[in-house]
C-alpha positions as CSV (number, residue, x, y, z in Angstrom):
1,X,-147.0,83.5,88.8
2,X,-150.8,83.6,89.9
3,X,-152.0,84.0,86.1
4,X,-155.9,83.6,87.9
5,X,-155.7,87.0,90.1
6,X,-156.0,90.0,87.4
7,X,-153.0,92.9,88.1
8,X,-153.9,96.3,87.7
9,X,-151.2,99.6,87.7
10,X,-152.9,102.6,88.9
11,X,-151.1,106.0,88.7
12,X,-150.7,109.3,87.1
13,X,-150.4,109.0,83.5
14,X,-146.9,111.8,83.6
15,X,-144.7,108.8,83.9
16,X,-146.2,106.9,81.2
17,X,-145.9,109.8,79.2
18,X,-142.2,110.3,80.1
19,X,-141.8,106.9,79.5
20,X,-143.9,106.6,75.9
21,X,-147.0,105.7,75.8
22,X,-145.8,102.9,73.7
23,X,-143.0,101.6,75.4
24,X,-144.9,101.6,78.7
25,X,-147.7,99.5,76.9
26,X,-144.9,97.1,75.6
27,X,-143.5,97.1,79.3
28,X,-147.2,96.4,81.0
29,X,-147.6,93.8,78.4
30,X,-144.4,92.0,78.9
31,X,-145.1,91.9,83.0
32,X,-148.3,90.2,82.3
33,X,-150.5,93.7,83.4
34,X,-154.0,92.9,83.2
35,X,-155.1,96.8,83.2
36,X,-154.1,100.2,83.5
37,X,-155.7,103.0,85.9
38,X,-154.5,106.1,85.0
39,X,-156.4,108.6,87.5
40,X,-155.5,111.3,85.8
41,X,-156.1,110.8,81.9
42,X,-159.5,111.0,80.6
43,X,-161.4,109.1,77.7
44,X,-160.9,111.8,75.9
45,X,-157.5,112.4,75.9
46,X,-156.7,108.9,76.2
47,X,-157.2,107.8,72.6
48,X,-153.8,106.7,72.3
49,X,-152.7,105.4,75.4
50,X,-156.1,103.4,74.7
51,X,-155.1,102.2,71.1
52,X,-152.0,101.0,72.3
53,X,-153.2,99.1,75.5
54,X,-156.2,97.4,73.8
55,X,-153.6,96.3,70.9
56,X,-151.7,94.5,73.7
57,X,-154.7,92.6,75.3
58,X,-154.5,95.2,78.5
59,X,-157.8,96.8,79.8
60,X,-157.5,100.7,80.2
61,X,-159.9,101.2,83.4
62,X,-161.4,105.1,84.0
63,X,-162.5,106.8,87.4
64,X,-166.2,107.5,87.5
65,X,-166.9,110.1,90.1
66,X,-170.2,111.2,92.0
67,X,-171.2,113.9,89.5
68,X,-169.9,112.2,86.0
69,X,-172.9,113.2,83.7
70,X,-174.8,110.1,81.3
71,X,-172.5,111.4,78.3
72,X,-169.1,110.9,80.5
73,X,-170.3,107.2,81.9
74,X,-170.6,106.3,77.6
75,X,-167.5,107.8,76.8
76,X,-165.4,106.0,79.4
77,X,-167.5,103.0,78.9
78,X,-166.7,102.9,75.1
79,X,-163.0,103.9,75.8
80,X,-162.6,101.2,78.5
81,X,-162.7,97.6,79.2
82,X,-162.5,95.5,82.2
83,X,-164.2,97.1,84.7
84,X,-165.1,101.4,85.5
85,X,-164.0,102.1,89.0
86,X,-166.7,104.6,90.6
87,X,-165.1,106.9,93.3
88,X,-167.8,106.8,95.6
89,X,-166.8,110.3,97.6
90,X,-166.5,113.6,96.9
91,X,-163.1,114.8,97.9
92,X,-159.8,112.8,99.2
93,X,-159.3,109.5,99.5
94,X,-160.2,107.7,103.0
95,X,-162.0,111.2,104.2
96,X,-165.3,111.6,104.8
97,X,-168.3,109.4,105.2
98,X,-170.1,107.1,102.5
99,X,-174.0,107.9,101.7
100,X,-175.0,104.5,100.6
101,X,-178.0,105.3,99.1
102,X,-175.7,108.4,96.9
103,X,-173.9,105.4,96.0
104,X,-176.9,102.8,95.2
105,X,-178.9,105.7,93.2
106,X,-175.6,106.6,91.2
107,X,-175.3,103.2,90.1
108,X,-178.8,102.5,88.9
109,X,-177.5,105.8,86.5
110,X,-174.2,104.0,85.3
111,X,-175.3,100.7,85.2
112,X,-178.0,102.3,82.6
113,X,-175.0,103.6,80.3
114,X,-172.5,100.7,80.3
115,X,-172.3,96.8,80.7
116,X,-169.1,97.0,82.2
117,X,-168.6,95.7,85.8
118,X,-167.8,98.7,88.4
119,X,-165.7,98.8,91.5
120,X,-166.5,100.9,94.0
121,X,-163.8,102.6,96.1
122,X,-162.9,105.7,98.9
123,X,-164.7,105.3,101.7
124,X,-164.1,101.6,102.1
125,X,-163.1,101.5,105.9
126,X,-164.5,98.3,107.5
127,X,-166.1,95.4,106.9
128,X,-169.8,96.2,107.7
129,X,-169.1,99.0,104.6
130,X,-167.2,96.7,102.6
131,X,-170.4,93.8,102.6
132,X,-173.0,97.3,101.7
133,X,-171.1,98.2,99.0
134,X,-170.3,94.8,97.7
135,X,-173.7,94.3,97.7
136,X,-174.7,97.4,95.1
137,X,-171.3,96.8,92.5
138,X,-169.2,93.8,91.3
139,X,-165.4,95.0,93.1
140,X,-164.8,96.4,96.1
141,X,-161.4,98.7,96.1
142,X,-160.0,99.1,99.6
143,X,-156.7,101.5,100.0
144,X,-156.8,104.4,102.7
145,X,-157.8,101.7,105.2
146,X,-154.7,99.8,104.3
147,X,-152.5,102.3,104.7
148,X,-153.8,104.2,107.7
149,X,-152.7,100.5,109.4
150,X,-149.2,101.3,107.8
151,X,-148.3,104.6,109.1
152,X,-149.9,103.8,112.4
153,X,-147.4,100.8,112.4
154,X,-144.4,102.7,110.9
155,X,-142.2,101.4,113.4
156,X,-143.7,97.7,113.7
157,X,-144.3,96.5,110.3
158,X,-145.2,93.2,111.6
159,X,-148.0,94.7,113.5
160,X,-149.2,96.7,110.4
161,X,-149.3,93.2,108.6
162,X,-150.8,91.3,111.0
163,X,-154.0,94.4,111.4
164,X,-154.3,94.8,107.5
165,X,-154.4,90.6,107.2
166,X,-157.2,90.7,110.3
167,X,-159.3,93.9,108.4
168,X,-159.0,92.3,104.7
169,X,-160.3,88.7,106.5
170,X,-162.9,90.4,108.6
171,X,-164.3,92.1,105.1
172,X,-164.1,89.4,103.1
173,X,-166.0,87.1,105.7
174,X,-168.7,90.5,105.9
175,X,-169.1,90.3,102.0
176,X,-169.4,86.4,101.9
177,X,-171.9,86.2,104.7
């Protein structure tokens, strides 16, 4: 195993809960899980899920979104560890257009509230956007772009593969350059 690249579940937190909170932090923890997203469970309704992952060396990560108040950005930044991933959009995933300077003015208000590195995702589409936003945070998250290659590919996943390896090596060369 690649013990170097960090592995991070993200997901709804109704399966964890089906499955126990402890027993899914015992299962995380045995598959060598670095974090745990859970989109849907906030800071504070987390405490457990929190307790249990922390005890277990895993990082619980929360969303930040666009209108998350100074008071939110503490809690989830005294709840959490490893990074906060800000959703950089308002509404769905790989919709809409990214205001980079939205984006560059929200951070100067979260960096002010937590020491945590933040990823930045939704919205990520190509590399020009990938180098801005790498740019103003520490991670980039890229998903809807991924998969838009996959369901226009459905039928040839070979070509899917070979257009998300050219998009992922045409944003990474944007965000070294």
């Amino acid at each position: 195993t690649n013990q170097a690249t960090p592995v991070v579940l993200m997901g709804y937190v109704n399966p964890i809960e089906a499955f126990g909170y402890e027993n899914f932090a015992n299962a995380a923890q045995e598959a060598d899980v670095d974090g745990v997203l859970t989109v849907d469970l906030p800071p504070d309704e987390a405490e457990e899920c929190v307790a249990l992952l922390k005890a277990r060396g895993i990082d619980p990560i929360f969303l930040l979104a666009p209108n998350s108040i100074d008071d939110r950005i503490k809690m989830m930044d005294k709840a959490g560890s490893g990074y906060l991933y800000y959703v950089s959009l308002k509404g769905v995933t790989g919709a809409g257009h990214l205001n980079i300077a939205d984006v560059e003015t929200k951070l100067k208000q979260i960096r002010a509230s937590t020491n945590l590195p933040i990823a930045i995702g939704f919205g990520v589409k190509d590399a020009e956007t990938a180098k801005t936003i790498s740019a103003l945070g520490d991670g980039v998250v890229i998903g809807s772009a991924l998969i838009s290659k996959i369901e226009a590919n459905q039928d040839d996943l070979a070509t899917a593969q070979q257009q998300i390896v050219e998009l992922l090596a045409a944003m990474r060369q944007a965000m070294d350059s």
